[in-house]
Legacy VTK file of the C-alpha trace (Angstrom):
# vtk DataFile Version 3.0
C-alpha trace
ASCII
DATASET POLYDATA
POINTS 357 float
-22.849 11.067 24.971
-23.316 10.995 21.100
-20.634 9.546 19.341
-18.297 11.940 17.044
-15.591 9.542 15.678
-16.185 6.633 13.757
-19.205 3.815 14.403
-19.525 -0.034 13.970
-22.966 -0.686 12.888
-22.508 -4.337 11.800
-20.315 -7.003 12.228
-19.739 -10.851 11.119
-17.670 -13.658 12.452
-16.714 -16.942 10.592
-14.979 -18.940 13.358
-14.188 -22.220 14.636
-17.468 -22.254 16.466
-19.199 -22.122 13.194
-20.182 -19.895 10.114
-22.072 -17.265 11.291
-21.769 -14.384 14.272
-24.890 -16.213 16.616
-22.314 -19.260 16.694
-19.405 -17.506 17.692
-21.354 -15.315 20.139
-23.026 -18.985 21.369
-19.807 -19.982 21.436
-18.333 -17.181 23.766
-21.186 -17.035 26.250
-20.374 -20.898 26.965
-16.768 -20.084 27.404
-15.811 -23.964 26.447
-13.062 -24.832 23.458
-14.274 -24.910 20.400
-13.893 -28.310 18.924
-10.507 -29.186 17.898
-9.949 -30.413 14.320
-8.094 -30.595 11.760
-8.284 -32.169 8.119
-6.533 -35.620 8.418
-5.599 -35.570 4.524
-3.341 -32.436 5.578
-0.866 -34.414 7.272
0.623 -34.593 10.826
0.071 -30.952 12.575
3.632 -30.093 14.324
2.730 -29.274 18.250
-0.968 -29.909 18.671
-4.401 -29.705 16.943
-5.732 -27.267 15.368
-9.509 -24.957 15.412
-10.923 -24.886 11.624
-13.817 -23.529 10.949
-16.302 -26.586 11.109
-17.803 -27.291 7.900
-16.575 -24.940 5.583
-16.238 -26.627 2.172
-15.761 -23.611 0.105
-17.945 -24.971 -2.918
-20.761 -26.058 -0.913
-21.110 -22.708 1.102
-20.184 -20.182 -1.789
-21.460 -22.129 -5.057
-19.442 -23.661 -7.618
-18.890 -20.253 -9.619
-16.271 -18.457 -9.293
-14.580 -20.901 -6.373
-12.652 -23.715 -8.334
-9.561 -22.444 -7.671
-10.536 -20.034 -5.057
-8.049 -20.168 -1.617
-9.267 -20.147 1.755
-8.576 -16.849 2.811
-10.722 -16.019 0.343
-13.578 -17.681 1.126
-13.472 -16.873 4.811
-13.713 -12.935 3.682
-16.428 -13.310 0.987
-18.651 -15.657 3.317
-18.541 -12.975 6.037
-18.901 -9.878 4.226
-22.044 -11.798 2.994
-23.532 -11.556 6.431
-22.838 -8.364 6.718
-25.235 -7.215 2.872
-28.435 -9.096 2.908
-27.252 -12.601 2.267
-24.562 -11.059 0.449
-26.182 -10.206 -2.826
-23.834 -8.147 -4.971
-24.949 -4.480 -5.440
-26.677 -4.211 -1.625
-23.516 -2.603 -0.330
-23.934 1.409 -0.265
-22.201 3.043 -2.881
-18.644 3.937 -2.453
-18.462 1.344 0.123
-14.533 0.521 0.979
-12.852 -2.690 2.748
-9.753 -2.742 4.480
-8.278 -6.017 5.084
-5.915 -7.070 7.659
-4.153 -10.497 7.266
-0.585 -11.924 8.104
0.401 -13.100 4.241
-2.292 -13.964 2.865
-3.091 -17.608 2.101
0.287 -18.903 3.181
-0.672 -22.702 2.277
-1.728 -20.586 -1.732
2.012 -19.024 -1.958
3.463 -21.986 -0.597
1.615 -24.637 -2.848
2.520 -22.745 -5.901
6.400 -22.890 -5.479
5.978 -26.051 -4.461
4.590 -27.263 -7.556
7.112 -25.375 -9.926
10.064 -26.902 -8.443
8.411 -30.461 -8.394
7.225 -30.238 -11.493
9.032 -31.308 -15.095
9.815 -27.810 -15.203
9.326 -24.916 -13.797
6.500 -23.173 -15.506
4.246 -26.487 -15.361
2.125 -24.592 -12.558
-1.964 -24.134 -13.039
-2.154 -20.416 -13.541
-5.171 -20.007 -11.961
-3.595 -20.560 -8.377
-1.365 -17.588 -9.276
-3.588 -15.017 -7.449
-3.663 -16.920 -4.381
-0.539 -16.327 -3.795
-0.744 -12.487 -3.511
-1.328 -10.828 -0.238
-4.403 -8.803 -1.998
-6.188 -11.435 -3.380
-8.616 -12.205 -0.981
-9.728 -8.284 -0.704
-9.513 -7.940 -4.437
-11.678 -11.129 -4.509
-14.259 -9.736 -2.785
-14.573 -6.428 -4.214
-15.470 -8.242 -7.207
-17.829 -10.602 -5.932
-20.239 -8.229 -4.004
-19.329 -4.693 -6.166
-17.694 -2.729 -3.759
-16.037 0.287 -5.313
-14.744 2.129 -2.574
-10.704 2.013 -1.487
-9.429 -1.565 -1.246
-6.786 -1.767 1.148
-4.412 -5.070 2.501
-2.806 -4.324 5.391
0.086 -7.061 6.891
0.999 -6.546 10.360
0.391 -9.686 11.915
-1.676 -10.786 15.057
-2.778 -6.509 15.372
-4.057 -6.467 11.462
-7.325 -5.910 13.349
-6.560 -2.958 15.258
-4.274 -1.835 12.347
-6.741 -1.752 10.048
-9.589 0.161 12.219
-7.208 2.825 12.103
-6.533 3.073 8.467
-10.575 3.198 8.218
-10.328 6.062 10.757
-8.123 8.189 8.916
-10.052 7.083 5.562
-13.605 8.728 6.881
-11.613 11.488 8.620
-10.519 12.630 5.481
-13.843 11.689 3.199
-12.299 9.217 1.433
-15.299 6.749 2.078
-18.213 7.455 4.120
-19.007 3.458 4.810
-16.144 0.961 5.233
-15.888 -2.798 5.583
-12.782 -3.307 8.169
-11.512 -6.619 9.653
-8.895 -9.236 9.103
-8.614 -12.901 8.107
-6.587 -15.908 8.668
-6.669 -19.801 7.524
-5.894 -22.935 9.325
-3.410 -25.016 6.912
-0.236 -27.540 7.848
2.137 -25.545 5.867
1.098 -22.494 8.204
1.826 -24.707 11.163
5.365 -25.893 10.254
5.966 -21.740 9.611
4.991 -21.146 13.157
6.402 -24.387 14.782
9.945 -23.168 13.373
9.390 -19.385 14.028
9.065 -19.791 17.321
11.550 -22.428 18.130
9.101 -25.227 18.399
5.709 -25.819 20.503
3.006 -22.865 19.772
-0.209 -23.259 21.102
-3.445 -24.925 18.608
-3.800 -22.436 15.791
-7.134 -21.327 15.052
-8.281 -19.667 11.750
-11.301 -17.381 10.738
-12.860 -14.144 9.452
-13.947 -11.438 11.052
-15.432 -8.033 9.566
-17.239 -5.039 11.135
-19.430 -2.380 8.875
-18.026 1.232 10.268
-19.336 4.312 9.367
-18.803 7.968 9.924
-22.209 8.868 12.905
-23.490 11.078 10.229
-23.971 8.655 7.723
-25.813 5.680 9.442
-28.996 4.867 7.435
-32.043 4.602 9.726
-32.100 0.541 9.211
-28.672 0.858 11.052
-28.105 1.173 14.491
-24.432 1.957 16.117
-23.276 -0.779 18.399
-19.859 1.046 19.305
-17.923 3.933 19.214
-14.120 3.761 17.859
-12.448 5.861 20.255
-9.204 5.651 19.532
-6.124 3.402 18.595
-2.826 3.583 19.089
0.353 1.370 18.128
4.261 0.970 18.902
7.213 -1.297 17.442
10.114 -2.553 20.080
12.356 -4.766 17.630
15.460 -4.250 20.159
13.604 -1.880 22.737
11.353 -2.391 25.846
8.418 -4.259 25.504
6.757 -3.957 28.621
7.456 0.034 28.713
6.359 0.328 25.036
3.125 -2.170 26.141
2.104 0.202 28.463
2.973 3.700 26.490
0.701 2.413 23.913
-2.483 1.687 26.371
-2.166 5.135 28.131
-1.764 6.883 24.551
-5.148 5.622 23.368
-6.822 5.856 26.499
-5.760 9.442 26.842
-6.838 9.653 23.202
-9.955 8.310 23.661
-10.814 10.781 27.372
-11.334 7.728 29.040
-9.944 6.534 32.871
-8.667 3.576 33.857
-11.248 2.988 35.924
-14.094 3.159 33.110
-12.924 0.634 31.707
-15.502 -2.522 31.850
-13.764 -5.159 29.316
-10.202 -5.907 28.488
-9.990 -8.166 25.750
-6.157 -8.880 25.217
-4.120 -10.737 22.595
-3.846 -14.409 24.945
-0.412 -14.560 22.917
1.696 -17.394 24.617
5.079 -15.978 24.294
7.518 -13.646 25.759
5.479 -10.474 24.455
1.956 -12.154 25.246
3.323 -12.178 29.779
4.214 -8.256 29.098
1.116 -7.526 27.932
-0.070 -9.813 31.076
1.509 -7.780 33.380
0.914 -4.175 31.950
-2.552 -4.493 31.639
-2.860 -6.125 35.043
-0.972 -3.246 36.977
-3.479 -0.686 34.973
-6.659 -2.331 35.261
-6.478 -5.396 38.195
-8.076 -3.113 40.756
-10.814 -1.867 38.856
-12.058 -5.672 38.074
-13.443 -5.032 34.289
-14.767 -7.964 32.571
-12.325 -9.911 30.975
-12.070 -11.583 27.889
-10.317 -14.641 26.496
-10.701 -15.562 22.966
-7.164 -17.460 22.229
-8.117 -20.034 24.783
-11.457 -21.115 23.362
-10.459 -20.995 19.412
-6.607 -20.833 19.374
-3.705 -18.755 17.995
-5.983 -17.450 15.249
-2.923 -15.044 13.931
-4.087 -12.229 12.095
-7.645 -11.678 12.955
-7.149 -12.468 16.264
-7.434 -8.831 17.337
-10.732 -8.564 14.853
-12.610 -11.340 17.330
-11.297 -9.983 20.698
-13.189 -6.981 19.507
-16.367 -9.159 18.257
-16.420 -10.908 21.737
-16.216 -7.132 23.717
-19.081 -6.310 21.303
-20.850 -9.835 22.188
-20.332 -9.982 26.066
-21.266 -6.310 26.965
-24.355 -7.071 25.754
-26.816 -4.313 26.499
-25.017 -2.700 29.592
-23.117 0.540 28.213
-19.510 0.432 28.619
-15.661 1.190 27.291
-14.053 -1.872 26.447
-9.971 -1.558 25.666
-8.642 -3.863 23.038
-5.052 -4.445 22.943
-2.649 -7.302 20.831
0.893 -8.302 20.564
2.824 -9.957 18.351
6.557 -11.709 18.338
7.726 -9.745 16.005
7.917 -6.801 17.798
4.189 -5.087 17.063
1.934 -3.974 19.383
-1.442 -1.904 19.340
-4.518 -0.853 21.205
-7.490 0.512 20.712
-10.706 1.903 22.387
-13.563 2.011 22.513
-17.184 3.030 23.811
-19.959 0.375 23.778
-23.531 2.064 23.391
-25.514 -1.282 25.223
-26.802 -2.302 22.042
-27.522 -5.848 21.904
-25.401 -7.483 18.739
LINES 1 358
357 0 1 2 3 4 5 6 7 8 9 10 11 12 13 14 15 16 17 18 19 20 21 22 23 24 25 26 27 28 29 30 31 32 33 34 35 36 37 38 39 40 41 42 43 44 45 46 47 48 49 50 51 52 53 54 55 56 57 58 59 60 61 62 63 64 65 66 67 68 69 70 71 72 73 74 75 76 77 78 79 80 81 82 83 84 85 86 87 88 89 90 91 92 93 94 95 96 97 98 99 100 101 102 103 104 105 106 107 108 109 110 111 112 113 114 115 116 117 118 119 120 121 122 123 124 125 126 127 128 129 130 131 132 133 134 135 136 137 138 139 140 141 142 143 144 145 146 147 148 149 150 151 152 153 154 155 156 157 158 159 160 161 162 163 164 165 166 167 168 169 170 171 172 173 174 175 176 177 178 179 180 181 182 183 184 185 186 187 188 189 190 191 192 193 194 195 196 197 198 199 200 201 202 203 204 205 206 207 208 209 210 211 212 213 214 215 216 217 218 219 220 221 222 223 224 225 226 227 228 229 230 231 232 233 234 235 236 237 238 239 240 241 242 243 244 245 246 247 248 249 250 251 252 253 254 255 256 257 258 259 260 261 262 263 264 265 266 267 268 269 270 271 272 273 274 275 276 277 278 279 280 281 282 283 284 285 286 287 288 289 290 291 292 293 294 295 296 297 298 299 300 301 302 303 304 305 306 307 308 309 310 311 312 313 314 315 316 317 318 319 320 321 322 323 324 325 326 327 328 329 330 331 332 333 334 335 336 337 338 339 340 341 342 343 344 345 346 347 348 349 350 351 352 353 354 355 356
């Protein structure tokens, strides 16, 4: 069936397994824990450990222009938007090209670190100004824009642990309406103690090992794929809901039959569900829903959060990596979904063309 919505033809993954996609893909196809570590200079980690991304000294991997004060978040984006462009050389992105960002707040530990400093300080406005940006939700998209020339719509979009799926469908409406023929769409998020403490309080104490990363997919209207691209996947659909006060599990399962009705697709198509692995309340709803819809059909399913952690915002971004990774070359539908605690959830679909990644 050809595809008539939007395609992925490219995707990268910086993740606790390592820097590139063949290590997180390596990484998945073991199906053992990343290692667990943190930086011990950071401090005590509240709960457990943590899953960095091993290696990644921002200098060493990026060069030393351009990075001295350059945040984490930051870094994570530009180094995998680089494997996405021909070793990321600035100008190799097609013209026009947009990104679409998905993160939680940005560099927490960059926003935090900067107040921290004015109020410690003599007085107030003692700070180094060139941490200022940091500390902006945007700064890690705007960053990158720079860096490899992209000048089509830059977009950060905030809606925690689904910023993945949130952000494929901003892209989707963005092609729809010729906006941008060629988008760069993903999230990001960064391991860092004062992110730990945020999350150890939030949720009254005792989350699971956080995880951090960044994880970016090329997508493209079908009728603009160069012929040095080929389409790996098929965005079918996506749908979300928000139950601050209402019924999770109701709205959980409202929101998978929306975008599989969206999408044409049966229950029993499905061959991988990749859900959110969230620990809490919201994370044994989305258990249960997608359990009574797809249980008897046995898909193939896929568990990121218990190899690299609570990776927050682009959590959603690598469940949809590994669906891309695992089908391998068998043709498929694979259904995404994530949750959050604060009351967010989304799904999406889609239809995997058997293209080996």
């Amino acid at each position: 069936m050809p595809a008539t919505g939007p395609v992925i033809t490219a995707w990268a993954a910086v993740s606790p397994f390592g820097t590139d996609r063949k290590n997180f893909l390596d990484g998945m196809a073991a199906g053992r824990p990343a290692a667990s570590t943190t930086n011990p200079e950071e401090g005590v980690v509240p709960g457990e450990h943590g899953y960095v991304v091993p290696n990644f000294a921002i200098r060493e991997i990026l060069g030393r222009k351009g990075t001295r004060m350059m945040d984490r978040v930051a870094a994570l984006t530009i180094t995998a938007v680089g494997q996405i462009f021909d070793a990321g050389e600035p100008g190799n992105a097609p013209e026009g090209t947009g990104l679409v960002l998905g993160t939680t707040t940005g560099s927490i530990w960059g926003a935090m670190d900067f107040t921290r400093t004015s109020m410690q300080a003599e007085l107030p406005y003692h700070v180094e100004p060139g941490r200022m940006p940091g500390g902006v939700m945007n700064c890690a998209a705007g960053h990158c824009a720079i860096w490899y020339q992209l000048t089509g719509p830059n977009t950060t979009l905030a809606n925690g642990r689904p910023s993945g799926l949130i952000a494929l469908r901003y892209v989707r409406r963005l092609l729809a309406r010729g906006r941008t023929n060629t988008a760069l769409v993903g999230s990001v998020e960064e391991y860092s103690l004062d992110r730990s403490w945020l999350e150890y309080n939030g949720r009254d104490g005792a989350p699971g090992p956080l995880g951090e990363g960044a994880c970016l997919f090329l997508l493209e209207n079908p009728g603009s794929v160069s012929p040095d691209r080929t389409p790996l996947a098929e965005l079918c659909s996506v749908s979300s809901r928000v139950y601050p006060e209402g019924d999770p599990r109701g709205s959980m399962q409202a929101c998978v039959l929306d975008a599989l009705t969206e999408a044409g697709v049966e229950a029993s198509e499905v061959s991988i569900v990749a859900p959110s692995g969230f620990t809490g309340e919201a994370g044994e709803y989305e258990s249960e829903v997608l359990d009574g819809l797809f249980g008897r059909v046995r898909p193939q399913w896929v568990d990121v959060a218990g190899l690299i952690g609570d990776t927050g915002a682009v959590s959603s971004s690598f469940q949809v990596a590994a669906a891309l990774g695992l089908a391998g070359d068998r043709p498929g539908v694979a259904v995404v979904t994530s949750v959050d605690a604060d009351g967010t959830i989304a799904c999406a679909v889609f239809r995997l063309f058997g293209v080996q990644t």
